[in-house]
N, CA, C and O atoms as a Tinker XYZ file with bonds, in Angstrom:
   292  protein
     1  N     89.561000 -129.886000   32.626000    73     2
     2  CA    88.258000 -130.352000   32.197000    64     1     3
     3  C     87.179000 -129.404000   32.728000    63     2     4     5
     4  O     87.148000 -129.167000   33.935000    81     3
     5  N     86.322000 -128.866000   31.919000    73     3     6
     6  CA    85.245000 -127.519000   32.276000    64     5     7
     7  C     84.053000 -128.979000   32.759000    63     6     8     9
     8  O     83.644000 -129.943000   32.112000    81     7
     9  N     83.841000 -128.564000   34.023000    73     7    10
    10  CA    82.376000 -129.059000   34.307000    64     9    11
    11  C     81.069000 -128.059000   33.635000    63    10    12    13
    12  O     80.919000 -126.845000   33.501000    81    11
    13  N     80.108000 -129.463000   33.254000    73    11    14
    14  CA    78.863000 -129.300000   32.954000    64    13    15
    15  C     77.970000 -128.120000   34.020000    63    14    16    17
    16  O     78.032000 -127.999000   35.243000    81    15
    17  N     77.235000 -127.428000   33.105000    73    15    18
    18  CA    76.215000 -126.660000   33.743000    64    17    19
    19  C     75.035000 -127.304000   34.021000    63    18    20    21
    20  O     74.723000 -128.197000   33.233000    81    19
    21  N     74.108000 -127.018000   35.183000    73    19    22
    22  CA    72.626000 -127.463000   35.218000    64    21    23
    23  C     72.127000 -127.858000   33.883000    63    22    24    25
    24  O     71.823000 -129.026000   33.640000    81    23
    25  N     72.043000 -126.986000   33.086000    73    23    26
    26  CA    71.044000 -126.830000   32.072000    64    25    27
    27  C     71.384000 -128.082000   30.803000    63    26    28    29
    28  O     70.351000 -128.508000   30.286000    81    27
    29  N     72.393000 -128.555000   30.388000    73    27    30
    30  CA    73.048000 -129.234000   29.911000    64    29    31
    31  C     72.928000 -130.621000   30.820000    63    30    32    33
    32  O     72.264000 -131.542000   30.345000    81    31
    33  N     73.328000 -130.725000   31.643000    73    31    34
    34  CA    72.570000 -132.277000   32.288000    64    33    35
    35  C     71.224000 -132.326000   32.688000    63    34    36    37
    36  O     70.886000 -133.449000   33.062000    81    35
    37  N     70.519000 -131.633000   32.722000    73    35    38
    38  CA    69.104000 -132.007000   32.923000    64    37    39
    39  C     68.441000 -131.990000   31.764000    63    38    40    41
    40  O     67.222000 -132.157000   31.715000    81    39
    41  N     69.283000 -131.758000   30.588000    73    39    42
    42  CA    68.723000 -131.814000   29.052000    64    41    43
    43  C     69.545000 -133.299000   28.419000    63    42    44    45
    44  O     69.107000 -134.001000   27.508000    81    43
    45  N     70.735000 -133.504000   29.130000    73    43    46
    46  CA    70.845000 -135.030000   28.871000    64    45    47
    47  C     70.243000 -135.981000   29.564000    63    46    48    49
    48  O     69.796000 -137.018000   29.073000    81    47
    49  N     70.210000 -135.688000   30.656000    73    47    50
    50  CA    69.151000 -136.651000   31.556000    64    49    51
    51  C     68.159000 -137.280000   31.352000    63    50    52    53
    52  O     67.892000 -138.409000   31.765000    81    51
    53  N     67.120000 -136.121000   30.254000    73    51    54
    54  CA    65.624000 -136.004000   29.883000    64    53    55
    55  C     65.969000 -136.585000   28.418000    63    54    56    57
    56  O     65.077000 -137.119000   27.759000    81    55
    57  N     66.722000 -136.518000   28.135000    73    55    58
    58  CA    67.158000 -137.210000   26.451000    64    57    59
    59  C     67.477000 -138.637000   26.519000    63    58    60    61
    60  O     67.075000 -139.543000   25.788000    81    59
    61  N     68.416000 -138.687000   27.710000    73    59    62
    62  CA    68.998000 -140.475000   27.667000    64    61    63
    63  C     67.507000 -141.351000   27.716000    63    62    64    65
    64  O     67.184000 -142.394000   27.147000    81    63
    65  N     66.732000 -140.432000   28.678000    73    63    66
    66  CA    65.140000 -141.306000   28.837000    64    65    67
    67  C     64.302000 -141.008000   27.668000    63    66    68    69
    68  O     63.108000 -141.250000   27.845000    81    67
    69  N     64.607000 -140.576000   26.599000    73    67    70
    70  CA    63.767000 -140.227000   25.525000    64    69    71
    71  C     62.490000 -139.794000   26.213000    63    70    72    73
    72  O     61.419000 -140.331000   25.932000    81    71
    73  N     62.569000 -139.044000   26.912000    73    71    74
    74  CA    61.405000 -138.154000   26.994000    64    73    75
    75  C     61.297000 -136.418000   26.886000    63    74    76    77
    76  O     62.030000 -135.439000   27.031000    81    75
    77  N     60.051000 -136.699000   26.576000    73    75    78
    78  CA    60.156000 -134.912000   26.192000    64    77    79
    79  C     60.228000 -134.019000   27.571000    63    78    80    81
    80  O     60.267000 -134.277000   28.774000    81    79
    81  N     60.226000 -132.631000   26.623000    73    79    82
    82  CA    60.102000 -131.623000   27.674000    64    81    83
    83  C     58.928000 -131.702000   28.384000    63    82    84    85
    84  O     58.987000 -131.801000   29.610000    81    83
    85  N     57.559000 -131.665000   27.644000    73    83    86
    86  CA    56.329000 -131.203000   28.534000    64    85    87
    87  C     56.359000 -132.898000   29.470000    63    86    88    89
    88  O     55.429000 -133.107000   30.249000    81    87
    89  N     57.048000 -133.578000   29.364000    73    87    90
    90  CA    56.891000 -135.211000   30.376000    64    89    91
    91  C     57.499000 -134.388000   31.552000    63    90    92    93
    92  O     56.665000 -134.285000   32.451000    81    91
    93  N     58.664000 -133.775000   31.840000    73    91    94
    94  CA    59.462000 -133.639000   32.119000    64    93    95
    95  C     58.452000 -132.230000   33.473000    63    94    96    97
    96  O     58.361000 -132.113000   34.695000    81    95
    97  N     57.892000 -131.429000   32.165000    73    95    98
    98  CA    57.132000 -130.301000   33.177000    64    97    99
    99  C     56.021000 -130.507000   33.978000    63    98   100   101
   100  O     55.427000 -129.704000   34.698000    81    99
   101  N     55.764000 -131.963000   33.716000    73    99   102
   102  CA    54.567000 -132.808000   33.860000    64   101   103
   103  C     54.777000 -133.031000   35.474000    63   102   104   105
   104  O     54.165000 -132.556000   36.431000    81   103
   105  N     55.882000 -133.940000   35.398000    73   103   106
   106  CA    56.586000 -133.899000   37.188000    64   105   107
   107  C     56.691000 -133.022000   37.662000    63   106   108   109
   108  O     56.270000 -133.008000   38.818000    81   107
   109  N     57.239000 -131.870000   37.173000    73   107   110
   110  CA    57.639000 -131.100000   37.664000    64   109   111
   111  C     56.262000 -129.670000   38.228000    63   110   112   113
   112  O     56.580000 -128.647000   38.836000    81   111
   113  N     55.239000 -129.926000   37.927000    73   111   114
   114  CA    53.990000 -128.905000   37.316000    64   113   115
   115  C     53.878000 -127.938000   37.267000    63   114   116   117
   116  O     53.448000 -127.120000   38.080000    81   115
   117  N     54.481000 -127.803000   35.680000    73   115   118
   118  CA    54.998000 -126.654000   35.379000    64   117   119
   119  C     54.799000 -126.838000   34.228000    63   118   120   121
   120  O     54.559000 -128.004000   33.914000    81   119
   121  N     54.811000 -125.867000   33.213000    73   119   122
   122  CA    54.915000 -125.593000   31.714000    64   121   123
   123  C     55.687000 -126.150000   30.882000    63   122   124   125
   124  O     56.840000 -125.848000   31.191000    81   123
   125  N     55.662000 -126.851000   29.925000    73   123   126
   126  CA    57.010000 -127.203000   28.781000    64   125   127
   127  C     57.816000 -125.695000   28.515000    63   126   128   129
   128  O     59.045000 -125.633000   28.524000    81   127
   129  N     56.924000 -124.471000   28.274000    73   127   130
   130  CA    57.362000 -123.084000   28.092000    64   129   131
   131  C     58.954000 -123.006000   29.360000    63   130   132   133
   132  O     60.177000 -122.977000   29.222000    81   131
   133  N     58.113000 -123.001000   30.360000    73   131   134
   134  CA    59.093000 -122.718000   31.905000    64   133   135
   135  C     60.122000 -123.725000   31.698000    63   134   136   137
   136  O     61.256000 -123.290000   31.500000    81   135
   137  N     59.964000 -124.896000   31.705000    73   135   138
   138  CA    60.645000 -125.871000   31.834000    64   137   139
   139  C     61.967000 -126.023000   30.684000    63   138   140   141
   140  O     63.111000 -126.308000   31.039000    81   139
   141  N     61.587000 -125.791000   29.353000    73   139   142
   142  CA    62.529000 -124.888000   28.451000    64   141   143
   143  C     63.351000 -124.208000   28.289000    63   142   144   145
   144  O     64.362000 -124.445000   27.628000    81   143
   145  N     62.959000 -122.772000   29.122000    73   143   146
   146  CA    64.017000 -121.939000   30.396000    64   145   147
   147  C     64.418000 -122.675000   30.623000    63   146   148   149
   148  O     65.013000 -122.953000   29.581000    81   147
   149  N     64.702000 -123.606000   31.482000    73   147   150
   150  CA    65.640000 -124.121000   32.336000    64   149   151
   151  C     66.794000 -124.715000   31.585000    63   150   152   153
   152  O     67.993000 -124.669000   31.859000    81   151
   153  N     66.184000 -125.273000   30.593000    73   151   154
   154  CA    67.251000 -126.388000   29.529000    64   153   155
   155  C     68.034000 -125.486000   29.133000    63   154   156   157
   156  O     69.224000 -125.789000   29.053000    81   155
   157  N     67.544000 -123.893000   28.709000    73   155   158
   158  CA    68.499000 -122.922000   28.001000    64   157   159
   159  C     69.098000 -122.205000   28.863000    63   158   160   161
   160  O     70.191000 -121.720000   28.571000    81   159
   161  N     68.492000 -121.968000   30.169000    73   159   162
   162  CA    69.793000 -121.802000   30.854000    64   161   163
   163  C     69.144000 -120.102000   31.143000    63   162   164   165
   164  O     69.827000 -119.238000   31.693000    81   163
   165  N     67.782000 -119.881000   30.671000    73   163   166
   166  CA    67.436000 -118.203000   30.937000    64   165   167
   167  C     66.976000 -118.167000   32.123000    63   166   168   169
   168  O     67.342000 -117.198000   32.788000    81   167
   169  N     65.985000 -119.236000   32.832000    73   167   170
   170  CA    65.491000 -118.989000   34.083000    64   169   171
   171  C     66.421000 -119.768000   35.302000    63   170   172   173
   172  O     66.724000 -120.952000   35.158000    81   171
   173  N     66.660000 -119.330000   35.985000    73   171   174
   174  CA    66.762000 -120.149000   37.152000    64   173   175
   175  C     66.392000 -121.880000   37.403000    63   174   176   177
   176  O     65.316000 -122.228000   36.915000    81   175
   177  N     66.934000 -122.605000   37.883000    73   175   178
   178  CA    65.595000 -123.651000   38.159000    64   177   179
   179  C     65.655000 -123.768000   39.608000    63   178   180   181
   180  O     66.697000 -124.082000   40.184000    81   179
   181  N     64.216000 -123.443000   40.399000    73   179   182
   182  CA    63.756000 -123.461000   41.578000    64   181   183
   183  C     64.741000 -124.752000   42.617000    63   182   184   185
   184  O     64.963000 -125.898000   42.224000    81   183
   185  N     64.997000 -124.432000   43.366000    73   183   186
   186  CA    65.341000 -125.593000   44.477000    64   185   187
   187  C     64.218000 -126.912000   44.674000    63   186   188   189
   188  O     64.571000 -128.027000   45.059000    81   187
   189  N     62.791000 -126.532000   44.324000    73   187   190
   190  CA    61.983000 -127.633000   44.829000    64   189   191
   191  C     62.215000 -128.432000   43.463000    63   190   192   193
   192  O     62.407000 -129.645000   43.551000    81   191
   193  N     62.209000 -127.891000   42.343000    73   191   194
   194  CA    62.617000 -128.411000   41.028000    64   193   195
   195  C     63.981000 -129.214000   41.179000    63   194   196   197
   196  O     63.833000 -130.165000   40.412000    81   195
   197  N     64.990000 -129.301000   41.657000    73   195   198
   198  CA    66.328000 -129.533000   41.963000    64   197   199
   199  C     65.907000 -130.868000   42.400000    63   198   200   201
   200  O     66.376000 -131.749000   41.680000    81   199
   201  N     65.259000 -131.236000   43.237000    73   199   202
   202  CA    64.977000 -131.949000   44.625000    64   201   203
   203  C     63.878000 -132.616000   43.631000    63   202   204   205
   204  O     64.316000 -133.742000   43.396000    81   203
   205  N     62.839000 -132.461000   43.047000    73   203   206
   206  CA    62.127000 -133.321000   42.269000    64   205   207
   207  C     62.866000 -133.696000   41.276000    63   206   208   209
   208  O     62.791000 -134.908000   41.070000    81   207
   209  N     63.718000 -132.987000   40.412000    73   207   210
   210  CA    64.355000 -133.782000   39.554000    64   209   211
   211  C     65.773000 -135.465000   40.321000    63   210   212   213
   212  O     66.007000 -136.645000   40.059000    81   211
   213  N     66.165000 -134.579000   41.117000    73   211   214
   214  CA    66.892000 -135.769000   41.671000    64   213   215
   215  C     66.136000 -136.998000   41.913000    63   214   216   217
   216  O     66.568000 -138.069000   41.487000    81   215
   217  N     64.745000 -136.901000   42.740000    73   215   218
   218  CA    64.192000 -138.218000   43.207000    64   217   219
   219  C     63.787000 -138.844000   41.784000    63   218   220   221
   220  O     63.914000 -140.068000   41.795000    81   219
   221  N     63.423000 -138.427000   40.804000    73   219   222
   222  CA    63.365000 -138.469000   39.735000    64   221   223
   223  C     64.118000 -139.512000   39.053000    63   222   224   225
   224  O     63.931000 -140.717000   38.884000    81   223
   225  N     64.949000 -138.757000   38.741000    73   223   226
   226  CA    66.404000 -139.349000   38.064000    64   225   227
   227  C     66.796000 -140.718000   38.708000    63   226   228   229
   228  O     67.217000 -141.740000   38.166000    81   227
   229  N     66.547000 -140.452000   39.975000    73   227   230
   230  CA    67.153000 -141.083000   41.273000    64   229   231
   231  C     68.919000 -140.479000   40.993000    63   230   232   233
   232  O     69.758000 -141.337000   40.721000    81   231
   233  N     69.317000 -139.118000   41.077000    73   231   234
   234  CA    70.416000 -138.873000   41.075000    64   233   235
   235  C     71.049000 -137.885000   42.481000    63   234   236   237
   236  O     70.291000 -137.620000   43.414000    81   235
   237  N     71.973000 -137.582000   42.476000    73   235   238
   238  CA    72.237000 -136.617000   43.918000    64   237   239
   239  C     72.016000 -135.373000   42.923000    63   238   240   241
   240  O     71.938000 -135.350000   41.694000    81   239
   241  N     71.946000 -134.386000   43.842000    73   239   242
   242  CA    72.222000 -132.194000   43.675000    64   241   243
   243  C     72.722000 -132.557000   42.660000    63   242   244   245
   244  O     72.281000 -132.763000   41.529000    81   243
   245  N     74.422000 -132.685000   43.463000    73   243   246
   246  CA    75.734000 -132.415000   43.231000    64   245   247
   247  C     76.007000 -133.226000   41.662000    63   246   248   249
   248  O     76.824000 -132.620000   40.969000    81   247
   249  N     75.454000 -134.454000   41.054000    73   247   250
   250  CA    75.555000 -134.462000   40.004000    64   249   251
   251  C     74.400000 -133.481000   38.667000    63   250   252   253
   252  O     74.756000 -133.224000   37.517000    81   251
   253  N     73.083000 -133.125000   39.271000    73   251   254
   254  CA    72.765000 -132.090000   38.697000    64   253   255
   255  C     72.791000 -130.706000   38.735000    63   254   256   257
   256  O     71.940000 -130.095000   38.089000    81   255
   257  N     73.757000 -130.007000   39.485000    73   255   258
   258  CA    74.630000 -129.225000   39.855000    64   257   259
   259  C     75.773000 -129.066000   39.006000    63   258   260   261
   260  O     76.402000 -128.026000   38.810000    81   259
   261  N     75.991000 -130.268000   38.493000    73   259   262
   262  CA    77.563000 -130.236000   37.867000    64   261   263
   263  C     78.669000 -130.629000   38.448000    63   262   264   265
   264  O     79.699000 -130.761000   37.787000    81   263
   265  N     78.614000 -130.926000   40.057000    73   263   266
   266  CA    79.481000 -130.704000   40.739000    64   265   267
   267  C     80.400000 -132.375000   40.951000    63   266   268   269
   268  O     81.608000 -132.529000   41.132000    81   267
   269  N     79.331000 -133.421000   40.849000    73   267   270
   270  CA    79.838000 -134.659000   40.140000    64   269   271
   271  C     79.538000 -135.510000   39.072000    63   270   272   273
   272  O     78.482000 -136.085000   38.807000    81   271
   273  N     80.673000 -135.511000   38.465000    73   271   274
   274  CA    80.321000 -136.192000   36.852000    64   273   275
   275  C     80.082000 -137.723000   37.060000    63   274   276   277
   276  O     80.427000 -138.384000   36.081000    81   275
   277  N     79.656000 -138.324000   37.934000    73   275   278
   278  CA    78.907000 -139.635000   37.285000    64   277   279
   279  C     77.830000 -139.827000   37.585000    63   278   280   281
   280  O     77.211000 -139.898000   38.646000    81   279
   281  N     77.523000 -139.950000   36.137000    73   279   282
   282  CA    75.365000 -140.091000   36.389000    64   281   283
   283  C     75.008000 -141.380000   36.354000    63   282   284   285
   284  O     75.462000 -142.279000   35.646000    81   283
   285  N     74.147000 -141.412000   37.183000    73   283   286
   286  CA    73.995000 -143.233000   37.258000    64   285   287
   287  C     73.171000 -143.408000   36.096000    63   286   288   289
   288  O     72.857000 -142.396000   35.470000    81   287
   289  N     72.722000 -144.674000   35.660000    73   287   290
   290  CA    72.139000 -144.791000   34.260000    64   289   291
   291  C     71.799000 -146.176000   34.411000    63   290   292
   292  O     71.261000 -146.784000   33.486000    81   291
């Protein structure tokens, strides 16, 4: 089984909540542009970004990491 990349769960994450990208860059304060990058996987996404998206989500790293597949919901 291939684990999920960043970019791919933080684009389901932001989908299961039907919210958009610029909601999303909104928390984050940052650009829908930047934040875009991230979903596609061209930029990096920052560590403080990591850490706001988790409290966020209310999820751990390691499931937006990829590193564990169950997302709470």
């Amino acid at each position: 089984m291939q684990m999920k990349k960043y970019p791919e769960i933080i684009r389901e994450l932001r989908e299961d909540r039907d919210l958009t990208q610029a909601d999303i860059a909104k928390v984050l304060g940052t650009t829908q542009q930047v934040y875009s990058r991230y979903e596609k996987g061209l930029n990096e996404i920052p560590v403080r970004h990591i850490i706001t998206l988790c409290k966020y989500y209310d999820v751990s790293a390691d499931t937006i990491l990829g590193l564990k597949t169950d997302i709470k919901r």
